[in-house]
MDAnalysis code that builds the backbone (N, CA, C; Angstrom):
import MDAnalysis as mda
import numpy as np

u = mda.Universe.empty(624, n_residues=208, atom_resindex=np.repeat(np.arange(208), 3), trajectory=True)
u.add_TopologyAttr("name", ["N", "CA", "C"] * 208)
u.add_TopologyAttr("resid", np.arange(1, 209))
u.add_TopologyAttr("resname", ["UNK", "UNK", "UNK", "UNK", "UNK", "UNK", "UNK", "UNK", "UNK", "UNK", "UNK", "UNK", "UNK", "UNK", "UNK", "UNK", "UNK", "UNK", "UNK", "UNK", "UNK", "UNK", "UNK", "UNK", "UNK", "UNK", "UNK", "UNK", "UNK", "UNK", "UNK", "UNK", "UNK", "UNK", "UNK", "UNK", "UNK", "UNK", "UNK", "UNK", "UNK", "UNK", "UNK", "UNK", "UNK", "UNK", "UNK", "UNK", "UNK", "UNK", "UNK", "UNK", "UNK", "UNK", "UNK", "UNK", "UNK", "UNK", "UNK", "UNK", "UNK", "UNK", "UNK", "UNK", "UNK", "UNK", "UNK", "UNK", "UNK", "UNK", "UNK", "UNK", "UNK", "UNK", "UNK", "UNK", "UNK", "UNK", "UNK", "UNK", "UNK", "UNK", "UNK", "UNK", "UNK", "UNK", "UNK", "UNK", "UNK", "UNK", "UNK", "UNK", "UNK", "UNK", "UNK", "UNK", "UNK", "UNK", "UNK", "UNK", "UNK", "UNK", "UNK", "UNK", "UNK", "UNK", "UNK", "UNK", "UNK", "UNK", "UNK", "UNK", "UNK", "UNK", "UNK", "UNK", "UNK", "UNK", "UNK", "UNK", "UNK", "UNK", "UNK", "UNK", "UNK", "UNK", "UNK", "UNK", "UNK", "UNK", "UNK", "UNK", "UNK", "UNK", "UNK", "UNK", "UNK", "UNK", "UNK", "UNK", "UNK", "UNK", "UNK", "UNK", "UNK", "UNK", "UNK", "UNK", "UNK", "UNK", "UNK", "UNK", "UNK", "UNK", "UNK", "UNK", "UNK", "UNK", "UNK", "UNK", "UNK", "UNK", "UNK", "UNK", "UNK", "UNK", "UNK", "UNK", "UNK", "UNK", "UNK", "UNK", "UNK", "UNK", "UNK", "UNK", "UNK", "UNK", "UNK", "UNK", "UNK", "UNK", "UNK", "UNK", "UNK", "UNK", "UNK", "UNK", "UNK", "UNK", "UNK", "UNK", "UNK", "UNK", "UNK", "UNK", "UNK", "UNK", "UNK", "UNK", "UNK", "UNK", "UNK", "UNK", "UNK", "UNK", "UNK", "UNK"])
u.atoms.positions = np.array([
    [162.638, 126.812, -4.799],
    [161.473, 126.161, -4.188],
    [161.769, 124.676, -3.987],
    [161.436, 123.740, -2.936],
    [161.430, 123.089, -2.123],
    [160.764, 121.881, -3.026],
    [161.189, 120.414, -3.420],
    [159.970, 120.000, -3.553],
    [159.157, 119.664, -3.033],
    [158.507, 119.808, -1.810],
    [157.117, 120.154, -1.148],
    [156.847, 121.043, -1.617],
    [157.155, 122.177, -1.310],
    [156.474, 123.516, -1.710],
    [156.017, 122.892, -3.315],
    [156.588, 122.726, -4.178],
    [156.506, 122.761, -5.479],
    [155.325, 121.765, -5.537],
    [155.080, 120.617, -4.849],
    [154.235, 120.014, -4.664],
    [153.100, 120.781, -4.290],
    [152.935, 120.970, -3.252],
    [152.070, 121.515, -2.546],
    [151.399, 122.993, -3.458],
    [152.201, 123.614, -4.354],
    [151.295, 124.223, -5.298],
    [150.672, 123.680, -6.289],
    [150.906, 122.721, -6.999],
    [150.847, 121.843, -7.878],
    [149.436, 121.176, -7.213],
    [149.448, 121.321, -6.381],
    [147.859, 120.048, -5.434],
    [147.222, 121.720, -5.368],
    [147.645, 122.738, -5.193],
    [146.596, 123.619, -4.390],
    [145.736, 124.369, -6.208],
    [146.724, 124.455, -7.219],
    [146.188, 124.696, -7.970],
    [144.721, 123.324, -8.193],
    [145.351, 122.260, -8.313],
    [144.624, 121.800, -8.966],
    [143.037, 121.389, -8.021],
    [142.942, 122.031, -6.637],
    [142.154, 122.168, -5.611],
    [141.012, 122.739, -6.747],
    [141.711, 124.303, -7.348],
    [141.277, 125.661, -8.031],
    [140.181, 124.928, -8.932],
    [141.428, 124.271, -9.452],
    [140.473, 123.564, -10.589],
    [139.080, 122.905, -10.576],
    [139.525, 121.537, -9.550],
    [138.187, 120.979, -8.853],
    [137.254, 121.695, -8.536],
    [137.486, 122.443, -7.850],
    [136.408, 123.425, -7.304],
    [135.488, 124.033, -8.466],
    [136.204, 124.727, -9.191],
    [135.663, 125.480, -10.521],
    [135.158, 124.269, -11.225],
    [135.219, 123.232, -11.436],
    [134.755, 122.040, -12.352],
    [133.101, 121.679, -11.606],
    [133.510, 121.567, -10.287],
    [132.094, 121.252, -9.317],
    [131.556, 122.852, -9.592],
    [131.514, 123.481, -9.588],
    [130.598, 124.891, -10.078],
    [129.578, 124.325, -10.991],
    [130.755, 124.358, -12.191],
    [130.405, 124.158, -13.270],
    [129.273, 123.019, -13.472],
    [129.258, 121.595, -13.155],
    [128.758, 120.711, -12.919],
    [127.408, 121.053, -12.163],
    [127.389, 121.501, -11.357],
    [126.184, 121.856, -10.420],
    [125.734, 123.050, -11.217],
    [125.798, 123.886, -11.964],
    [125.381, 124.930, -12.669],
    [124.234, 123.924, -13.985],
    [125.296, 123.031, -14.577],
    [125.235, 122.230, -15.754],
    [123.667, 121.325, -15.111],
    [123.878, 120.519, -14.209],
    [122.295, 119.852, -13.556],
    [121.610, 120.850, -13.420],
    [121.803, 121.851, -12.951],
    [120.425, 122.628, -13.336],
    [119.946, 122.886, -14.165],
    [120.606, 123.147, -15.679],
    [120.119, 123.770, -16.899],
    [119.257, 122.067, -17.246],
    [120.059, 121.051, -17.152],
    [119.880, 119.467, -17.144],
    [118.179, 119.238, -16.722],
    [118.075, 119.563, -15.793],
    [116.789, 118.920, -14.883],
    [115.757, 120.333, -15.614],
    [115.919, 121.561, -15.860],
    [115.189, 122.317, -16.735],
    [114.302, 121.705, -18.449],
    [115.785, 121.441, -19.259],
    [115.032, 120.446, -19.963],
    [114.516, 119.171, -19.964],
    [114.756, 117.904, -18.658],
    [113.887, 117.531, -17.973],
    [112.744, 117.775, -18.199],
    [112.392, 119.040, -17.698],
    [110.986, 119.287, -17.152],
    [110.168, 119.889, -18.614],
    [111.125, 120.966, -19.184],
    [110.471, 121.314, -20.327],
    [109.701, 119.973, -21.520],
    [110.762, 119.239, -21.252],
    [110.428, 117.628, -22.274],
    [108.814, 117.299, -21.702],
    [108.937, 117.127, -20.298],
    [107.985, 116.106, -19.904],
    [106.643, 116.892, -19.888],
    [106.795, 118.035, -19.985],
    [105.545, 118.943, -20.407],
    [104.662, 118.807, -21.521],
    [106.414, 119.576, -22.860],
    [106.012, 118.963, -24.302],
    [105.508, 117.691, -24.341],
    [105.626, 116.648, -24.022],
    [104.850, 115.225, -24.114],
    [103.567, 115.059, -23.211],
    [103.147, 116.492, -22.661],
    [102.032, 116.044, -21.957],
    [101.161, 116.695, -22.705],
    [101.704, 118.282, -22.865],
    [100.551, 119.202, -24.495],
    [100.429, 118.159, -25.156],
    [101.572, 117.476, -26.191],
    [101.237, 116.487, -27.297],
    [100.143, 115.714, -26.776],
    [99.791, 115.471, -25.946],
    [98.634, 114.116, -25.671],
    [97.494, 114.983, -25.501],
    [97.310, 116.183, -24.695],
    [96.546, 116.598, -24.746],
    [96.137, 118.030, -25.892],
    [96.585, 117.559, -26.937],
    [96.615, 118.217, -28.224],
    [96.649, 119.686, -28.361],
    [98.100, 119.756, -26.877],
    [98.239, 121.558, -27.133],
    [99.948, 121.142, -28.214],
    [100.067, 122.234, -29.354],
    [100.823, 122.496, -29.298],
    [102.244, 122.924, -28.529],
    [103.647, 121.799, -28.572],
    [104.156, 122.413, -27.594],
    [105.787, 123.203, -28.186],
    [105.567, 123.554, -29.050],
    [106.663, 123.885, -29.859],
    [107.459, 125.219, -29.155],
    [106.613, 126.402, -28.238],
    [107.411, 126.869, -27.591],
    [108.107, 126.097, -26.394],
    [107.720, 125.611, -26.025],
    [108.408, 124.503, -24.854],
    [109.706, 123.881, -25.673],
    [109.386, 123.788, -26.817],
    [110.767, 122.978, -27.729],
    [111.709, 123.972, -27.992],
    [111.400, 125.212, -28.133],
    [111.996, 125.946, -28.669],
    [113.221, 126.540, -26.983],
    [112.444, 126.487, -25.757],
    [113.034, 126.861, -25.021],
    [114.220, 126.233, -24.146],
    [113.488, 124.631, -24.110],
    [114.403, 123.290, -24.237],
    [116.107, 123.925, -25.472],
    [115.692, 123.869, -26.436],
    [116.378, 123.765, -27.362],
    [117.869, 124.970, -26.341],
    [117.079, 126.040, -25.755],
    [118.112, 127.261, -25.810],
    [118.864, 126.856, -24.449],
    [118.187, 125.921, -23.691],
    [118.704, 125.275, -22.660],
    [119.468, 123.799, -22.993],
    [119.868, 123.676, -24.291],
    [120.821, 123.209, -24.088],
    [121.970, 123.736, -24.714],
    [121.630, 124.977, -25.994],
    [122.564, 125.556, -25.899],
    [123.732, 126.498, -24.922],
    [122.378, 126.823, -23.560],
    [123.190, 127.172, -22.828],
    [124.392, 126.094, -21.876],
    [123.571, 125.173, -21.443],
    [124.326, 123.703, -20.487],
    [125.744, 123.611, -21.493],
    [126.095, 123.772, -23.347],
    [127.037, 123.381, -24.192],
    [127.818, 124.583, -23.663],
    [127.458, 125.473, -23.238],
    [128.497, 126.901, -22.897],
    [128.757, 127.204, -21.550],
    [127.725, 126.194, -20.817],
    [128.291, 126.213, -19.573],
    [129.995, 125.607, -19.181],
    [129.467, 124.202, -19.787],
    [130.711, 123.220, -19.964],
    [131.660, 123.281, -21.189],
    [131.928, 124.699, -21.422],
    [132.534, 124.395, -22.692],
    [133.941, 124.594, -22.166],
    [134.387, 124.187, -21.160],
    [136.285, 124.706, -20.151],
    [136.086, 122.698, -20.200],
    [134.701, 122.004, -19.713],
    [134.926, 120.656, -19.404],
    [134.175, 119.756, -20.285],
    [134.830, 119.898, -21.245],
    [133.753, 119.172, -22.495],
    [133.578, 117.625, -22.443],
    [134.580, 116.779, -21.295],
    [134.484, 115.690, -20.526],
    [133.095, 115.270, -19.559],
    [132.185, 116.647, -19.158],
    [131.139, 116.589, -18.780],
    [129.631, 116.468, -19.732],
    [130.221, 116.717, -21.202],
    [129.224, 116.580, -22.236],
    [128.481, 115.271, -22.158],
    [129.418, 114.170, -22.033],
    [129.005, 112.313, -21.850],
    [128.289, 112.068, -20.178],
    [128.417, 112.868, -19.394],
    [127.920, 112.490, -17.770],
    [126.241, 111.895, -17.818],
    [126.440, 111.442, -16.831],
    [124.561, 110.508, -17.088],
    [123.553, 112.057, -16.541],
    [123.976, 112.903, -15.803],
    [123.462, 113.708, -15.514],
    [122.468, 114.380, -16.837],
    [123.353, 114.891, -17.690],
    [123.318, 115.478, -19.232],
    [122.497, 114.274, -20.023],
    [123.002, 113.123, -19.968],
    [122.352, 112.219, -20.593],
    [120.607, 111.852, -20.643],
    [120.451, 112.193, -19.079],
    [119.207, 111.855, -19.103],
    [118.178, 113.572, -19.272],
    [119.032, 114.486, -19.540],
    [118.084, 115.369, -19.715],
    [118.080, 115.263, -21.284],
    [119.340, 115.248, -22.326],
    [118.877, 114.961, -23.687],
    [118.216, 113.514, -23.686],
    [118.044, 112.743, -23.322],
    [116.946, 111.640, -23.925],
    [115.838, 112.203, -23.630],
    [115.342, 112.688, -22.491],
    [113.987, 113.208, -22.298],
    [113.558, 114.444, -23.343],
    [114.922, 115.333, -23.736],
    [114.331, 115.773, -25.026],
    [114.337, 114.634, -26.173],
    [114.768, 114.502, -26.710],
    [114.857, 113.019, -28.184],
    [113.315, 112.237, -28.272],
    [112.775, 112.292, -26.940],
    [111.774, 111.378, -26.689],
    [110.786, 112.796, -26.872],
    [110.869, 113.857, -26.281],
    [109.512, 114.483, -27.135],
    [109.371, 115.453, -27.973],
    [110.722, 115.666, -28.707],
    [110.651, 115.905, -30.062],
    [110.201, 114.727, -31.272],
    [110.862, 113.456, -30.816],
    [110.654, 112.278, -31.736],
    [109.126, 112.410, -31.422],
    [108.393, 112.339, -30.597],
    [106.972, 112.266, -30.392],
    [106.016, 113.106, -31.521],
    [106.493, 114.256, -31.068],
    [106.291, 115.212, -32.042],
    [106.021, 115.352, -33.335],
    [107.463, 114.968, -33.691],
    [107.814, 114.843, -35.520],
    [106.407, 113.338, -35.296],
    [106.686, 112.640, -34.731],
    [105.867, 111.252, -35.125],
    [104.394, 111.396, -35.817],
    [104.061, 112.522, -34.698],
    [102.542, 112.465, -34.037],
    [102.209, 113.306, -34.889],
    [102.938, 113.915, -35.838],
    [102.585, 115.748, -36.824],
    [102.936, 115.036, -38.285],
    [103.495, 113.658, -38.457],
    [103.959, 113.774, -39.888],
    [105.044, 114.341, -40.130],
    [106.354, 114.638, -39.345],
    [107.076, 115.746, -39.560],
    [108.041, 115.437, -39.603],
    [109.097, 115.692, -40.775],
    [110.948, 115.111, -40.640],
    [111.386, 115.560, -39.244],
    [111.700, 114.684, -38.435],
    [112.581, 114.625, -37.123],
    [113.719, 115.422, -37.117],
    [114.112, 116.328, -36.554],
    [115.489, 116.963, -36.331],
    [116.749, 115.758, -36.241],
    [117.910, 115.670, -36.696],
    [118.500, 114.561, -36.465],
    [119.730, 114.871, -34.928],
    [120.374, 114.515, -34.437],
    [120.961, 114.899, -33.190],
    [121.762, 115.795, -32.823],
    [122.543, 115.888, -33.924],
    [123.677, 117.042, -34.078],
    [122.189, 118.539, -34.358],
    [121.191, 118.426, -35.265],
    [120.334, 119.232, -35.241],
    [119.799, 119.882, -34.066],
    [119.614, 118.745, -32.835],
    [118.999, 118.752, -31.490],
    [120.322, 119.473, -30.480],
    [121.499, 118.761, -30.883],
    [122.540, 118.775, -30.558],
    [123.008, 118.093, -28.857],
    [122.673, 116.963, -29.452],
    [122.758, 115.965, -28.257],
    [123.277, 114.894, -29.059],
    [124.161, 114.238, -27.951],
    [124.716, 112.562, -27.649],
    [123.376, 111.993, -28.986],
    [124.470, 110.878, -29.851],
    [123.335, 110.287, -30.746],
    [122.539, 109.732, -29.457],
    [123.360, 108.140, -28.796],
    [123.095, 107.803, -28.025],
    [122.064, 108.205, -27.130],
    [121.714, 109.182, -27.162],
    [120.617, 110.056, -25.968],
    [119.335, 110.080, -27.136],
    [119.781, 110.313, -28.145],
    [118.754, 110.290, -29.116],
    [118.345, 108.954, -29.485],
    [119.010, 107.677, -29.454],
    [118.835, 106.497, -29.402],
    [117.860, 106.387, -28.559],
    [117.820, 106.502, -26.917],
    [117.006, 105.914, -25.616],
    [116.270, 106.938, -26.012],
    [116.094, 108.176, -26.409],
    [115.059, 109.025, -26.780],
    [113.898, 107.977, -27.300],
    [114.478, 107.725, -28.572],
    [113.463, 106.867, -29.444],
    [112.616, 105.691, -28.589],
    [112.980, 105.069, -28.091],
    [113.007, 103.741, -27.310],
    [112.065, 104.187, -26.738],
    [111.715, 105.088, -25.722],
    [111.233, 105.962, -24.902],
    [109.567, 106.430, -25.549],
    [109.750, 106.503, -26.945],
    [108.703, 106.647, -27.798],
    [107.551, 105.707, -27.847],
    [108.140, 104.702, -27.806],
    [107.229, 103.741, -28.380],
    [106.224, 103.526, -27.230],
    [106.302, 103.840, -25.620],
    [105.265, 103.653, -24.826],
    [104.576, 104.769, -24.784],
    [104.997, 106.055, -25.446],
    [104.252, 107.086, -25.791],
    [102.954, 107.445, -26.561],
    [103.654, 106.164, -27.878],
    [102.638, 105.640, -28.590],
    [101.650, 104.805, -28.391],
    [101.900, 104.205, -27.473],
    [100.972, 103.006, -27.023],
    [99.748, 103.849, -26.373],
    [100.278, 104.811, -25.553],
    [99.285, 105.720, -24.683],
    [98.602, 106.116, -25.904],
    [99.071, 107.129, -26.825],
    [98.271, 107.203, -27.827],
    [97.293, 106.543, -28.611],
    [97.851, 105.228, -28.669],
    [96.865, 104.071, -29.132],
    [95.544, 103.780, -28.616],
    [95.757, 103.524, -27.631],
    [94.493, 103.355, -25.937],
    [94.091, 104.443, -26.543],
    [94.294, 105.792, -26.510],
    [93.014, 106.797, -26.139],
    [92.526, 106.714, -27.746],
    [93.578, 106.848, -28.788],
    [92.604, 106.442, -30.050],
    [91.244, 105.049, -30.267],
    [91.704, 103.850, -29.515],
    [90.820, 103.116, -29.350],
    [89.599, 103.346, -28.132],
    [90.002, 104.497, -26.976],
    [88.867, 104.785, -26.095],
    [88.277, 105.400, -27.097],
    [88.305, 106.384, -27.760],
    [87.197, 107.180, -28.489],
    [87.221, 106.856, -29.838],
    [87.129, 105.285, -30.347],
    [86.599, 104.641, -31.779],
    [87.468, 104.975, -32.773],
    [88.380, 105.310, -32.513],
    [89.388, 106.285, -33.836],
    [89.932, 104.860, -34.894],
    [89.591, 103.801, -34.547],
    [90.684, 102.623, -34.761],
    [91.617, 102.862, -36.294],
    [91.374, 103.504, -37.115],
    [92.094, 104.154, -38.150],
    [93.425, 104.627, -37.471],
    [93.089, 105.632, -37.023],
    [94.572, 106.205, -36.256],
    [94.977, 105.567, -35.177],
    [94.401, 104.354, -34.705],
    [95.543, 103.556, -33.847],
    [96.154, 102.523, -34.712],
    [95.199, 102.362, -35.735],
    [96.098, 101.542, -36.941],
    [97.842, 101.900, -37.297],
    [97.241, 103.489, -37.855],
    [98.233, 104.151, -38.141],
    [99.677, 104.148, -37.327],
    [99.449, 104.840, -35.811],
    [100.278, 104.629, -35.430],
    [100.862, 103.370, -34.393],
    [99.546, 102.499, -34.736],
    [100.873, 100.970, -34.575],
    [101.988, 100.872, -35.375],
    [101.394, 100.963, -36.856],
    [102.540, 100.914, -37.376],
    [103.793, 101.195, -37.556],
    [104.187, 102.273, -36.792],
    [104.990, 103.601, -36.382],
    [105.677, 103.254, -35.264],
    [104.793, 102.697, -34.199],
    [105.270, 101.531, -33.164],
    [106.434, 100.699, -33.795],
    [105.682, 100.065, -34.377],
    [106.358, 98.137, -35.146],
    [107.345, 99.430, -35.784],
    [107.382, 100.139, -36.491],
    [108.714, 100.915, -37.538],
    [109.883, 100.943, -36.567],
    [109.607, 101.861, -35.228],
    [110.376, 102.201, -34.484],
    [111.108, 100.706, -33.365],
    [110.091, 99.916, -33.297],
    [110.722, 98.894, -32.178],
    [111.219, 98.142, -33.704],
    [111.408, 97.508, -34.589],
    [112.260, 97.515, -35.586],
    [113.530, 97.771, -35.893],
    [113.557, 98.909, -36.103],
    [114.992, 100.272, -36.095],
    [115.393, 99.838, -34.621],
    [115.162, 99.860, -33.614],
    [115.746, 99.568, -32.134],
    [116.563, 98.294, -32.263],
    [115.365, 97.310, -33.307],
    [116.305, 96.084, -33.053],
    [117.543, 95.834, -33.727],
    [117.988, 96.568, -34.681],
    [118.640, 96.208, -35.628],
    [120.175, 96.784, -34.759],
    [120.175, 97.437, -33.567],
    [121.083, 97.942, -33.000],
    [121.876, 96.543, -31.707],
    [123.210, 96.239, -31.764],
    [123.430, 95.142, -30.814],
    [124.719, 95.474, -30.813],
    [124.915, 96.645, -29.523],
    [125.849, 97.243, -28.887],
    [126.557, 96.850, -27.631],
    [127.573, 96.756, -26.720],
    [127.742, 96.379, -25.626],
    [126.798, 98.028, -24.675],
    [126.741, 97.912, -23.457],
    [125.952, 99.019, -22.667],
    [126.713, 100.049, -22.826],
    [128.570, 99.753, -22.818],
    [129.550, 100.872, -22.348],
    [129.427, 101.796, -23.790],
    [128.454, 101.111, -25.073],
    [128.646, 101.935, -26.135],
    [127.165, 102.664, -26.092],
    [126.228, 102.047, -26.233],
    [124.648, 102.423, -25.686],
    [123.643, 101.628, -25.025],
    [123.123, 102.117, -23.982],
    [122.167, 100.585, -22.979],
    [120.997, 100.740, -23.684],
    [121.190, 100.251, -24.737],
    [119.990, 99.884, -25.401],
    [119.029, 98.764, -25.099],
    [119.608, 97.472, -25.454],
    [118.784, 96.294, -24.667],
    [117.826, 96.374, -23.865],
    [117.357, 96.954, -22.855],
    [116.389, 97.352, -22.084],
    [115.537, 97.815, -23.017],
    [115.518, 98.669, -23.651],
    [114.433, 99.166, -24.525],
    [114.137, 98.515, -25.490],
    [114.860, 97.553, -26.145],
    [114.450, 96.444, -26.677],
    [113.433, 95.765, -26.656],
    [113.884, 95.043, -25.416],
    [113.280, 94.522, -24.444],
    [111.646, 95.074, -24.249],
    [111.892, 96.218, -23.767],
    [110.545, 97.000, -23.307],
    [109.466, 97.377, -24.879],
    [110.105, 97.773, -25.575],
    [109.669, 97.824, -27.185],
    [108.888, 96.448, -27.663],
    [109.547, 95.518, -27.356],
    [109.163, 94.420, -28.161],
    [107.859, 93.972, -27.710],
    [107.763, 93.924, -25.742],
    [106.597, 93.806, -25.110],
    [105.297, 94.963, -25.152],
    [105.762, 96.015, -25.540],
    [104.467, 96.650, -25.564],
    [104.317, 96.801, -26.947],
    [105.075, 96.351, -28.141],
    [104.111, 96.042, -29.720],
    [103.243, 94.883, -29.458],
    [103.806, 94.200, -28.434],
    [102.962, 92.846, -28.554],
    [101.497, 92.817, -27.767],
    [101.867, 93.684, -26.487],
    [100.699, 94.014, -25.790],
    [99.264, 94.885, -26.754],
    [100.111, 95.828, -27.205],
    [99.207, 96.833, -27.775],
    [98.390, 96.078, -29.098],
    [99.393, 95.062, -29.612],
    [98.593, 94.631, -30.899],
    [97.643, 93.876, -30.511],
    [97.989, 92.798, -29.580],
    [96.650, 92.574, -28.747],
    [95.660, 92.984, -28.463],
    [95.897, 94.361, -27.868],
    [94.810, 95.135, -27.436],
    [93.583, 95.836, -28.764],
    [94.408, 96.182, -29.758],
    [93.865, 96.191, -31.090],
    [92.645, 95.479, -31.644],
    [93.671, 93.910, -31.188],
    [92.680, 92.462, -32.031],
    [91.752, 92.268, -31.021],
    [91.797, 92.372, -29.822],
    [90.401, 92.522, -28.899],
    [89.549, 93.604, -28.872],
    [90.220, 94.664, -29.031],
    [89.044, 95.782, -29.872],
    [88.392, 95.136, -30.865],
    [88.960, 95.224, -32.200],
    [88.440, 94.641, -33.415],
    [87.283, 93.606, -32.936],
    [87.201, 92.372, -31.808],
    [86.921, 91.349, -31.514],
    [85.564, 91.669, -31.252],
    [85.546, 92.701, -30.144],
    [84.326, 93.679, -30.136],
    [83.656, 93.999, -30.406],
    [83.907, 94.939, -31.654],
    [83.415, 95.700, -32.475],
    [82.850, 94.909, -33.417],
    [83.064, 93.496, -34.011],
    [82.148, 92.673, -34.925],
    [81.275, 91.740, -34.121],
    [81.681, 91.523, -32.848],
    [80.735, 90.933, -32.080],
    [79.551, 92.010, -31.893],
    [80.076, 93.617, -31.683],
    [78.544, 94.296, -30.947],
    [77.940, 94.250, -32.610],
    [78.912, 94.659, -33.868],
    [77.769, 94.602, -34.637],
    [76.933, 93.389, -35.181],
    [77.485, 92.407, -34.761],
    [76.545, 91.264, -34.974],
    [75.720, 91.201, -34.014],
    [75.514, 91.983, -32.528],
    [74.289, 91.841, -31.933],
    [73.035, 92.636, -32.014],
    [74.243, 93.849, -32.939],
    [73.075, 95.001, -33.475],
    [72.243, 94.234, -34.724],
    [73.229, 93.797, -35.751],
    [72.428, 93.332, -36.541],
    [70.897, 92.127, -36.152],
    [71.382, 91.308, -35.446],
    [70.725, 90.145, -34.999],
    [69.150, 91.378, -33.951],
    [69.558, 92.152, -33.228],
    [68.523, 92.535, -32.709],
    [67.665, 93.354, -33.489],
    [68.129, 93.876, -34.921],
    [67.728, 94.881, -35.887],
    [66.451, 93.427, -36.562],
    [67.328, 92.219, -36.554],
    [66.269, 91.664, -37.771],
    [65.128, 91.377, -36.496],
    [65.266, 91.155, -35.545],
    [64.059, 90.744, -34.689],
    [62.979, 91.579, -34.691],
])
């Protein structure tokens, strides 16, 4: 054989390859954008106080499948594709465990990128904030107490992390963390602000 020829198989195999890798990949975003969707569900039951633990449970089998899709290109495990479907799980399992009292699965448990479980978390804390608001729309201020604090725990733990991006793009959530503890605690102390002002107008109109 010729070296062209010898070439020219050498390129046609590795055509084989490509090809079979793009399968794979386009197989892999789909299972990807599935738990996507399963996540953003589970975080919508959680708010509206359905249980969403089969949704977790089905997430969960979708990513065991996406790990067996790619298990010939385990180079596709790190792709942003994959990435952003495990943070969107991390973010509503962490919700979850938060919102129930409940030890958190840890990542290898979830079986995702820590990193994905990192921006997971990050991801939390405006979750909580939503939570906060509707605990303060309907007087709860106990349980928005509560989970401010859980807030401040988590944007905390975020900060203590100071990575370059190529290791985790954290900073942004930092960033975003730090402004909505500050917003929300605000929003708190103007509740509170409220609430002793109306009862001092109740009282004052009670003695009249």
């Amino acid at each position: 054989m010729s070296d062209m020829e010898a070439l020219s198989t050498i390129v046609k195999d590795i055509g084989v390859v490509l090809e079979d890798k793009d399968t794979v990949r386009e197989l892999a975003l789909k299972s990807s954008r599935t738990i996507e969707r399963l996540s953003r569900q589970m975080i919508q039951e959680i708010h509206n106080g359905v249980d969403p633990r089969e949704k977790l449970n089905e997430a969960l089998q979708e990513v065991s499948k996406v790990k067996s899709i790619i298990e010939d290109y385990p180079e596709l495990y790190n792709s942003g594709f994959l990435r952003n479907g495990f943070q969107e799980l991390a973010e509503a399992h962490l919700l979850l465990a938060i919102s129930k009292n409940e030890e958190p699965f840890t990542p290898k448990e979830l079986d995702i990128t820590p990193s994905s479980y990192l921006i997971g978390l990050g991801d939390v804390v405006g979750e909580l904030r939503r939570m906060i608001l509707d605990s303060l729309i309907e007087g709860d201020i106990e349980h928005a107490k509560l989970l401010m604090d859980k807030m401040e725990g988590i944007k905390d733990m975020l900060m203590e992390f100071d990575f370059p991006n190529a290791i985790v793009p954290i900073k942004p959530k930092q960033d975003i963390a730090r402004d909505l503890v500050e917003k929300t605690r605000g929003d708190i102390a103007t509740y509170l602000t409220n609430q002793r002002l109306r009862k001092k107008m109740d009282d004052l109109m009670d003695s009249l």
